[in-house]
Structures are given as structure tokens and as C-alpha cells.
C-alpha positions, 0 to 999 in steps of 0.5 A, spaced: 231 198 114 232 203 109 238 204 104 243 211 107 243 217 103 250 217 102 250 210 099 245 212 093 239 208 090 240 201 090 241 199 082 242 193 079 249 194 074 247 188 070 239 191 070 242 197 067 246 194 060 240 190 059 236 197 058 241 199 053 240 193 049 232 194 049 231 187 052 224 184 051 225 180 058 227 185 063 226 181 070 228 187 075 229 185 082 224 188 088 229 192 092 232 195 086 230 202 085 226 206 079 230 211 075 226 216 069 230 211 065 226 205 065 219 209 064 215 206 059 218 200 060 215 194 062 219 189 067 218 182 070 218 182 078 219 176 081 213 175 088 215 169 091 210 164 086 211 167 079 213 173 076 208 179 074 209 184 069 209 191 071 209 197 067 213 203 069 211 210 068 212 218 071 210 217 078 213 210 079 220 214 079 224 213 085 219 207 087 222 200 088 220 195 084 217 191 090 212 196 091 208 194 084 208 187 085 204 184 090 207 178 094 199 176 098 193 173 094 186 176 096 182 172 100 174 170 100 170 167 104 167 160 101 160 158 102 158 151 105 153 147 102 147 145 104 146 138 104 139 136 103 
């Protein structure tokens, strides 16, 4: 379900005074939206296992950040052996 417009974008308050500190581990959470201040930073976000970083930039901006980080792994097909 989608967040209403009169609320605004959903941003995390304790993300936001770590930006203006210029932390070098910023974890930002997935449901937390992109705003042009975050742009050329790089952010940890969490995918269920562990945490991938991901760079914003221009055309990320009002994105989430669950968006950019992946939560499924790719499958491929293994092949049996043969016994001899």
C-alpha cells in the first residue's frame, strides 16, 4: 500500500542528522524514500541476509531505497553427473 500525499515521503529523522554528520556507515532503511540530498552518497541497506551498498545518484531521486537493493538471489539449474 502506498504512503497518502498529504503525509509526504516517508524519511527517517535519525537518517537525516547522519547525513549532515558525513558518516562513512550510512544504513538507510528500504521503505525510506530518496531525496536529492543523498546523491553521490553511498548507503548500506539491509535485504533479509546481509547488507548491499548501494550508490545513489540523479535518477534515483524519489525512489526507495528497497527498490535498489535486491531481496532474491539468482537461480541456476545444476547438472547431475554421470556415474560411469
Amino acid at each position: 500500500m502506498t504512503r497518502s500525499k498529504w503525509k509526504g515521503p516517508y524519511i527517517n529523522i535519525l537518517h537525516l542528522s547522519k547525513l549532515k554528520k558525513n558518516h562513512n556507515n550510512l544504513i538507510a532503511p528500504r521503505n525510506c524514500e530518496i531525496t536529492p540530498k543523498c546523491v553521490g552518497l553511498t548507503f548500506r541497506t539491509h535485504n533479509g541476509k546481509n547488507y548491499t551498498e548501494v550508490t545513489v545518484t540523479d535518477e534515483m531521486v524519489g525512489h526507495k531505497f528497497g527498490e535498489f537493493s535486491s531481496t532474491r538471489s539468482r537461480f541456476t539449474l545444476k547438472k547431475k553427473k554421470l556415474k560411469k
